[in-house]
C-alpha positions as CSV (number, residue, x, y, z in Angstrom):
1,X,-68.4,213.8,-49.1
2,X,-65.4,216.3,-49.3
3,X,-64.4,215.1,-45.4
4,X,-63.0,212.4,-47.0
5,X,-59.7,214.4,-47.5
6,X,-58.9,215.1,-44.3
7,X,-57.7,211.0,-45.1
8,X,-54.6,213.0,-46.5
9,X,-52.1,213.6,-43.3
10,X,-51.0,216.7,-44.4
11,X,-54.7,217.9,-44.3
12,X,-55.4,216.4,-41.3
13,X,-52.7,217.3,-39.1
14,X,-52.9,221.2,-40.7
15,X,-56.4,221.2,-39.7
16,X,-55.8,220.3,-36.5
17,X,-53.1,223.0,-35.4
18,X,-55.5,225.5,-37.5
19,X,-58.5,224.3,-35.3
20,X,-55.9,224.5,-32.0
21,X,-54.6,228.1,-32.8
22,X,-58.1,229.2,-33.8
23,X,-59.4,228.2,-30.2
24,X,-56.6,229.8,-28.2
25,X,-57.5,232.8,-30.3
26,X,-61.2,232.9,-29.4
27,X,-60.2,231.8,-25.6
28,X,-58.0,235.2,-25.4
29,X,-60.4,237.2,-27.3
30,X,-63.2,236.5,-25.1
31,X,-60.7,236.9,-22.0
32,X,-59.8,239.9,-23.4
33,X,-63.2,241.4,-24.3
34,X,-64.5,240.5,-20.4
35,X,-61.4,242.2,-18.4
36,X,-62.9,245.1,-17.7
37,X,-66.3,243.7,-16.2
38,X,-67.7,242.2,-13.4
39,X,-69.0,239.0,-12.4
40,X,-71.9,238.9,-14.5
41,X,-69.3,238.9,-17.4
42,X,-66.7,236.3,-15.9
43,X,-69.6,234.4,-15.8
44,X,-70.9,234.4,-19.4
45,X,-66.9,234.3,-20.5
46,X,-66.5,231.4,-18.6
47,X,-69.6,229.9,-20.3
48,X,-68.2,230.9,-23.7
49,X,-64.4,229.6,-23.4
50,X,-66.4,226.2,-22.6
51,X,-68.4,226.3,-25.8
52,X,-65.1,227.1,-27.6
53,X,-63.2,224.4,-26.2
54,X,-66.1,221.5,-26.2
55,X,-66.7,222.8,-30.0
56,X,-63.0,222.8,-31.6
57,X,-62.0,219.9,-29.6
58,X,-64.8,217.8,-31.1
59,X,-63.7,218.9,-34.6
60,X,-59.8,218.3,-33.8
61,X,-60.5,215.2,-32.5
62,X,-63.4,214.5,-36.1
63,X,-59.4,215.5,-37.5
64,X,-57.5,213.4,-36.0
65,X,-59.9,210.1,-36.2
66,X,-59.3,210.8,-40.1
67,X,-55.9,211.0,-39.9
68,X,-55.2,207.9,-38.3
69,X,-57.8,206.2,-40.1
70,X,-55.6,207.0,-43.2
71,X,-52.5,205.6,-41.1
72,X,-54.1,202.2,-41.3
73,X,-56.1,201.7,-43.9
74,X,-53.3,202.2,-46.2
75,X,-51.3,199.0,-47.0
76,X,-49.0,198.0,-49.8
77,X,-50.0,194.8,-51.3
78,X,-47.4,191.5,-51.1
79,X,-44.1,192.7,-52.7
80,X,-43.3,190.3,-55.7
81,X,-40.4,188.3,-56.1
82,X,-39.1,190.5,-59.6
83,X,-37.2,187.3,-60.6
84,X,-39.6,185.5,-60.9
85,X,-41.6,185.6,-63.8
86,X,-45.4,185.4,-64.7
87,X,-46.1,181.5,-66.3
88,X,-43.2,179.6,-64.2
89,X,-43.2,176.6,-62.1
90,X,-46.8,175.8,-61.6
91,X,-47.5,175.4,-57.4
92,X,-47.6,172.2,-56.0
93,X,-51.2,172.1,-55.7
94,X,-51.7,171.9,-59.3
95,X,-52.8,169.2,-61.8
96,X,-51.7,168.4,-65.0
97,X,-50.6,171.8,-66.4
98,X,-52.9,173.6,-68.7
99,X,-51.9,175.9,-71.4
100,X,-51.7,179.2,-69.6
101,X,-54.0,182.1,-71.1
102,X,-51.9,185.6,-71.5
103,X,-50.7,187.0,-68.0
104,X,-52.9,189.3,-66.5
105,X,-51.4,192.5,-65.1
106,X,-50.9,192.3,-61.7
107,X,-52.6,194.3,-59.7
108,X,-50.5,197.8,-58.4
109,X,-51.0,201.2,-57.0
110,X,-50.6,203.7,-59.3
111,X,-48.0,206.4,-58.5
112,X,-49.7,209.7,-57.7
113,X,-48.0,211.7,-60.5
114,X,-50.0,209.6,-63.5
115,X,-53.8,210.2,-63.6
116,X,-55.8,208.3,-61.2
117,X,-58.1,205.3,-62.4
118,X,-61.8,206.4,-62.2
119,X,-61.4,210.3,-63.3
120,X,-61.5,209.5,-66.9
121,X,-60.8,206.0,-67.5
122,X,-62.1,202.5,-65.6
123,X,-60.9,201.8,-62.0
124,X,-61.1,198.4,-60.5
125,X,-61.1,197.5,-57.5
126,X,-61.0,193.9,-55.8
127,X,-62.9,193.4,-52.7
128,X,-61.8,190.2,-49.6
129,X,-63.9,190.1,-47.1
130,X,-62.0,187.5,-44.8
131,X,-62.7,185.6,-41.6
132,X,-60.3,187.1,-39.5
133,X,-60.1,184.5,-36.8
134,X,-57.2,183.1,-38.2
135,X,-54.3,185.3,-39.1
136,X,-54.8,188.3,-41.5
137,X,-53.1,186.5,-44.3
138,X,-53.9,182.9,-43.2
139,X,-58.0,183.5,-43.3
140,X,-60.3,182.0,-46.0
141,X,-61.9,184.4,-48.4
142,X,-65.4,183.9,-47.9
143,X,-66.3,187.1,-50.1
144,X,-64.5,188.0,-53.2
145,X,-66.2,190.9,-55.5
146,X,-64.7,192.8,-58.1
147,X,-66.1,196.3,-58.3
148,X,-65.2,197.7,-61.7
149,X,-66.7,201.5,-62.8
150,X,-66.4,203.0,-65.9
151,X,-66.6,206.9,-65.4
152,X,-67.5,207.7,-69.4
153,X,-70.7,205.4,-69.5
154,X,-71.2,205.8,-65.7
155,X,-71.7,202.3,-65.1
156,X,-71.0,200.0,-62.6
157,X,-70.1,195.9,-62.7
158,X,-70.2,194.2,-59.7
159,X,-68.7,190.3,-60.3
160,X,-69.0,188.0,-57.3
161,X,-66.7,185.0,-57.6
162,X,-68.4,182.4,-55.0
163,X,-65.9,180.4,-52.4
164,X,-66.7,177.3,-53.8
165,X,-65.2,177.5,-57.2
166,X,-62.1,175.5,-57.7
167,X,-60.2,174.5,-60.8
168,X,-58.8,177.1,-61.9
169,X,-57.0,178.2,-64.7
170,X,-54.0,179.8,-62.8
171,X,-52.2,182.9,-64.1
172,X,-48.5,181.7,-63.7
173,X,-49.7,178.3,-65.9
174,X,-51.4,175.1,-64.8
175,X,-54.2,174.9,-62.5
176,X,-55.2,175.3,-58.6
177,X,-57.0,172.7,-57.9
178,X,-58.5,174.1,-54.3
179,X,-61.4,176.2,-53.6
180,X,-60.8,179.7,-54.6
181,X,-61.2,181.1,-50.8
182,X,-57.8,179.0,-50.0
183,X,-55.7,180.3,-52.7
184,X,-54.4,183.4,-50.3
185,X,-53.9,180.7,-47.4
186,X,-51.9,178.8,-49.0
187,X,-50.2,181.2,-50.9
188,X,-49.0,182.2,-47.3
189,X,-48.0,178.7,-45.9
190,X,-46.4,178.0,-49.4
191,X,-44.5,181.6,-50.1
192,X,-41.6,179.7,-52.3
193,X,-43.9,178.5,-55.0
194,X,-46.2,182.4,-54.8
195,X,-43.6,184.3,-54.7
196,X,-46.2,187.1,-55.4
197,X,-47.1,186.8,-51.7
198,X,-50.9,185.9,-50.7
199,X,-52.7,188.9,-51.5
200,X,-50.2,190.2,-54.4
201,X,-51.8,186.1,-55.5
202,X,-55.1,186.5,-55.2
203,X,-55.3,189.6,-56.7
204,X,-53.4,188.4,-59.9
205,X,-55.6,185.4,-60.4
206,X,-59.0,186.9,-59.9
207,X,-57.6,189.6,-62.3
208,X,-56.6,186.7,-64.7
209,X,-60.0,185.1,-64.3
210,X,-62.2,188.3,-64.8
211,X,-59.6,189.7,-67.4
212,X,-59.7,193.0,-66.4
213,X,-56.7,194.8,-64.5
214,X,-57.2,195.6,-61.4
215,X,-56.1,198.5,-60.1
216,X,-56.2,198.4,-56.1
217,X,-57.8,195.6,-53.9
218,X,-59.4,196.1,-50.3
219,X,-59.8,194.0,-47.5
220,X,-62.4,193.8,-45.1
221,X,-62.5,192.2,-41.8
222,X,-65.9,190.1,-41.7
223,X,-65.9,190.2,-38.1
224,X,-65.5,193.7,-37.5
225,X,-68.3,194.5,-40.3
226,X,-71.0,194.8,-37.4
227,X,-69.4,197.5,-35.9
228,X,-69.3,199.6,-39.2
229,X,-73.0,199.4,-39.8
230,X,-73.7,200.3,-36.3
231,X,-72.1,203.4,-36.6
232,X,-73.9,204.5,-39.8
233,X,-77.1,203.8,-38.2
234,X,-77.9,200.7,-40.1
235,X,-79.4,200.0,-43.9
236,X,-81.3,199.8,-45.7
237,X,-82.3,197.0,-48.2
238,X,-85.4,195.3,-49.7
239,X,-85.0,191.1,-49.8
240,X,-86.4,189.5,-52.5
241,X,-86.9,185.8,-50.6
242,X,-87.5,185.1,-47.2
243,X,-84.1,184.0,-45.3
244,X,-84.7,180.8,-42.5
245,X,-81.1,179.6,-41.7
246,X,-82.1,177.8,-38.4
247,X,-78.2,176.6,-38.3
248,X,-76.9,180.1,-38.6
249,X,-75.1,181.1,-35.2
250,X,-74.6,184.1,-34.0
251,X,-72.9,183.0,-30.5
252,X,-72.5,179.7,-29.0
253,X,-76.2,180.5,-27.5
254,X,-78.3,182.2,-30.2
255,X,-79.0,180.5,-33.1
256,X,-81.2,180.7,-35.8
257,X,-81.6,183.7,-38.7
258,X,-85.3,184.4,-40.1
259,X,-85.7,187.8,-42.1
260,X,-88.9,187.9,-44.2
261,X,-89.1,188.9,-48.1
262,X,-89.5,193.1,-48.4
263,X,-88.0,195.9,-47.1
264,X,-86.0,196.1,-44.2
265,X,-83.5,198.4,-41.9
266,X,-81.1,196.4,-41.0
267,X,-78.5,197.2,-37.9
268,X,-75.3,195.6,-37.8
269,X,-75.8,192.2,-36.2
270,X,-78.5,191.8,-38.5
271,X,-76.7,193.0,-41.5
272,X,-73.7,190.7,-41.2
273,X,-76.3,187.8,-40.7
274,X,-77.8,189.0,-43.6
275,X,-74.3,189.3,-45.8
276,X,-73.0,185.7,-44.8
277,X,-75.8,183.1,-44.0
278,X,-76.3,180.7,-46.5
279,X,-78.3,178.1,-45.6
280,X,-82.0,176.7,-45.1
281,X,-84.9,176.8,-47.6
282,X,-83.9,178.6,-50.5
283,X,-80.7,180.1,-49.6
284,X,-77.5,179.2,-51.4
285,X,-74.2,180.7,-51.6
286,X,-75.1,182.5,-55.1
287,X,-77.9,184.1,-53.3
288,X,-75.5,185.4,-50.5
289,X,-73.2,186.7,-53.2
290,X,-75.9,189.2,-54.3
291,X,-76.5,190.1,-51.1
292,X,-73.5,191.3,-50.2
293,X,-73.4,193.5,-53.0
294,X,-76.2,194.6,-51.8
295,X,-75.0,195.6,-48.6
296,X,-71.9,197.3,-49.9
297,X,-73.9,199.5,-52.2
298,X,-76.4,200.1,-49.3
299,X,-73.1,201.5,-47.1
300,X,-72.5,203.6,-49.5
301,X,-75.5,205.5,-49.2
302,X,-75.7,206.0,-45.4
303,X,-71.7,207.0,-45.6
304,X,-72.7,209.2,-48.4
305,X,-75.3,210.8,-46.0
306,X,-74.7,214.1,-44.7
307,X,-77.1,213.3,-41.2
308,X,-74.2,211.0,-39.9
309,X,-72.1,214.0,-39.5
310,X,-72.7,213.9,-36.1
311,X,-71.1,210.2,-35.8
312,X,-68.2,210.7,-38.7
313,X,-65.9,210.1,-36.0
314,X,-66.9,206.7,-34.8
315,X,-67.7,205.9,-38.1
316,X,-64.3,206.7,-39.8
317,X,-63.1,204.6,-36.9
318,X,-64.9,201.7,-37.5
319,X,-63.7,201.9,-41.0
320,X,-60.0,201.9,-40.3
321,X,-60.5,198.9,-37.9
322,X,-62.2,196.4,-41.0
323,X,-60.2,198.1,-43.8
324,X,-57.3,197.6,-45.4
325,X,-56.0,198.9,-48.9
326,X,-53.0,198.7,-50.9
327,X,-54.1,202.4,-52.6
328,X,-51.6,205.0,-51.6
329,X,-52.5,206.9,-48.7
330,X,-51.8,209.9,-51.0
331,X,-54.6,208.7,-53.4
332,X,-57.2,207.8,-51.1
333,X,-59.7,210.7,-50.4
334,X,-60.1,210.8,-54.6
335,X,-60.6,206.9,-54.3
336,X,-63.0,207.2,-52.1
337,X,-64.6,210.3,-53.8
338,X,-65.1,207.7,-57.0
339,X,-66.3,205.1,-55.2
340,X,-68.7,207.5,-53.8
341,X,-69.6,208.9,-57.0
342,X,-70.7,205.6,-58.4
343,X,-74.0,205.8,-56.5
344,X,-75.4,207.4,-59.8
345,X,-73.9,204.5,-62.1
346,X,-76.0,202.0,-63.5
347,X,-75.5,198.6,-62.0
348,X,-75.1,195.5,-63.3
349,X,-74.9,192.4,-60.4
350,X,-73.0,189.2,-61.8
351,X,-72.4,185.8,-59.5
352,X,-70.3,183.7,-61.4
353,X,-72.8,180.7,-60.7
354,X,-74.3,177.7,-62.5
355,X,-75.5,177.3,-64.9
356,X,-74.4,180.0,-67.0
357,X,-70.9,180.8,-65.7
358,X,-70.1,177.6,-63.4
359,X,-70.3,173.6,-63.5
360,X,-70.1,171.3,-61.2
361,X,-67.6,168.9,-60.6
362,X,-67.8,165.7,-60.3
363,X,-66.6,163.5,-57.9
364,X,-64.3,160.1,-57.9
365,X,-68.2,158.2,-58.2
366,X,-69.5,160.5,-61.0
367,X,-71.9,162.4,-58.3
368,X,-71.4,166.5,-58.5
369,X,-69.3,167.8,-55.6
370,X,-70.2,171.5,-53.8
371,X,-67.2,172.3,-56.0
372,X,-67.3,174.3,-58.8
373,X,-65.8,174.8,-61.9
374,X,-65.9,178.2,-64.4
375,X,-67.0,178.1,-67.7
376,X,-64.1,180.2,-69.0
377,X,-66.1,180.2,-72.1
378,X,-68.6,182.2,-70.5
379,X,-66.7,184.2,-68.5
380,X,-64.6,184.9,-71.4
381,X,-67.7,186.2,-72.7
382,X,-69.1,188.3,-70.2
383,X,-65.6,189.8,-69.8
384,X,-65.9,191.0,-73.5
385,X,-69.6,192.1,-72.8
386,X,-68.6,194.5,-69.5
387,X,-65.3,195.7,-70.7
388,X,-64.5,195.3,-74.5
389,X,-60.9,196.5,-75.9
390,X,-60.4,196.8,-72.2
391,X,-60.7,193.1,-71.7
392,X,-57.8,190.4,-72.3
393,X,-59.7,188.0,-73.8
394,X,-60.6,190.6,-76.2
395,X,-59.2,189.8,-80.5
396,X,-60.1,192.8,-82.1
397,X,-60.8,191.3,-86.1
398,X,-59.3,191.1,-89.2
């Protein structure tokens, strides 16, 4: 999808005083050509000039949607407090301090005159969806996935870290004892003891976690999410289990979600119901974890599309109104050309669930809690598995 250049303002804006002079031109040109006729030809000039006009101001205004798409996407993570260091003063919401693993690196756009992650070597990139009716910073992170492609092996891992895990190893030493979908809330209301600022925290732990860098992180607005698949015309997906989340509420008045097992196009109300119930028979957190992966990857194809052409402007502004990045606005139509690209990866879907990767805690009566704890073990593991050399928990042997 090479429109997604026109992201770059200097594109943009260039394209829209070429597609401004180049109008003008034609305008005079058919003026010009009709002087000497009569009405017949005043008639089919004026018939013309409108085609002209109606034509080039759709594509500067296609121009235009891009460019101040770009304007707002675009948004430096949390700046860090440089003197403080990785490893220091646990927060006050930890426990008895744990022996810190090796720091992960933080998470940081990369300047534009090194080569960009994902041309030759792995990019990462952190995905929030948030519930945005709290403040932007202040929301809980309902959806965490890290989206990691390797362009050598052309292959894909997509890690889902569930809001209900808690106890966590933290990256600056100790633990945070919370559910993982507070850690950027309280990283805001606590900015002394994160001095890495909410998101600049979030992305540093679940990069500590995973043990993979991560190169840029994105969030989306859950709320808004509707609006986006609406304007791409819906997807596509095939579900595996029947859904019945009676509970599930889509206004004060209409409850109720029920989507039979197979395949299904799905339009935007019915797609965010889809990517965030979790309740009733069979349903389960872990299960909507997958599905959301599911319905990123089936974005993808419809933006990849070349029939929604006709509705790139709507649909570029539906992006900039959910999403927000910390890649550099100079960076981002090659970013978004990889992420694109990765349709012909091979895939691998992790949840970071029980058994395997997750146990649950236990409560002050011995019962489990709905809380959650990794098996860093595992995770360790799987981290070696995915990424290799790549990975920090990787020891390379004797």
């Amino acid at each position: 999808m090479s429109a997604v250049y026109l992201l770059s303002p200097l594109i943009s804006l260039g394209l829209v005083a070429l597609i401004s002079i180049l109008a003008l031109w034609r305008v005079f040109s058919i003026l010009d050509a009709v002087r000497p006729g009569g009405g017949a030809a005043k008639a089919i000039a004026v018939v013309l000039i409108a085609l002209v006009l109606v034509s080039h101001a759709w594509l500067a205004n296609t121009a235009l949607a891009f460019y101040e798409a770009g304007q707002r996407i675009s948004e430096p993570i949390d700046a860090a407090d440089p003197a403080v260091s990785p490893a220091s003063v646990p927060p006050s919401t930890s426990g008895a301090p744990a022996t810190p693993l090796s720091p992960a690196s933080p998470g940081a756009s990369v300047p534009a005159t090194e080569p960009l992650p994902g041309t030759s070597s792995r990019v990462t990139v952190l995905l929030v969806g948030i519930d945005n009716t709290h403040a932007a910073d202040r929301g809980l992170t309902d959806t965490l996935i890290v989206a990691s492609f390797d362009p050598v092996e052309k292959s894909l891992a997509m890690i889902s870290i569930p809001r209900d895990t808690g106890r966590l190893p933290f990256y600056r030493g100790g633990e945070f004892r919370p559910r993982i979908n507070t850690l950027m809330q309280t990283a805001a209301r606590h900015p002394d003891e994160y001095p890495d600022g909410p998101m600049g925290t979030l992305v540093n732990e679940i990069s500590y976690l995973v043990g993979i860098p991560i190169d840029y992180s994105a969030r989306i607005d859950i709320a808004g999410f509707t609006t986006l698949v609406d304007a791409v015309g819906g997807v596509d997906v095939v579900l595996e289990k029947t859904i019945n989340d009676p509970g599930y509420q889509f206004t004060p008045t209409e409850t109720g979600f029920y989507l039979e097992a197979g395949p299904h196009h799905l339009d935007g109300k019915i797609a965010t119901a889809y990517a965030r119930s979790r309740h009733g028979p069979g349903n389960s957190d872990y299960l909507r974890a997958r599905r959301q992966q599911q319905i990123l990857l089936a974005l993808r194809e419809k933006v990849n599309d070349p029939l929604i052409i006709g509705n790139v402007s709507e649909v570029v502004s539906a992006i900039s109104q959910i999403i927000r990045t910390d890649a550099p606005l100079e960076r981002l139509p090659e970013i978004v050309s990889i992420a694109l690209n990765t349709r012909d990866a091979s895939t691998r879907h992790i949840v970071l669930r029980p058994p395997n990767f997750a146990q649950s805690v236990l409560g002050a009566s011995g019962q489990p809690t709905s809380m959650n704890q990794l098996r860093m073990e595992t995770v360790a593991a799987l981290s070696i598995e995915l990424f290799g050399p790549e990975s920090r928990y990787f020891s390379p042997g004797p």
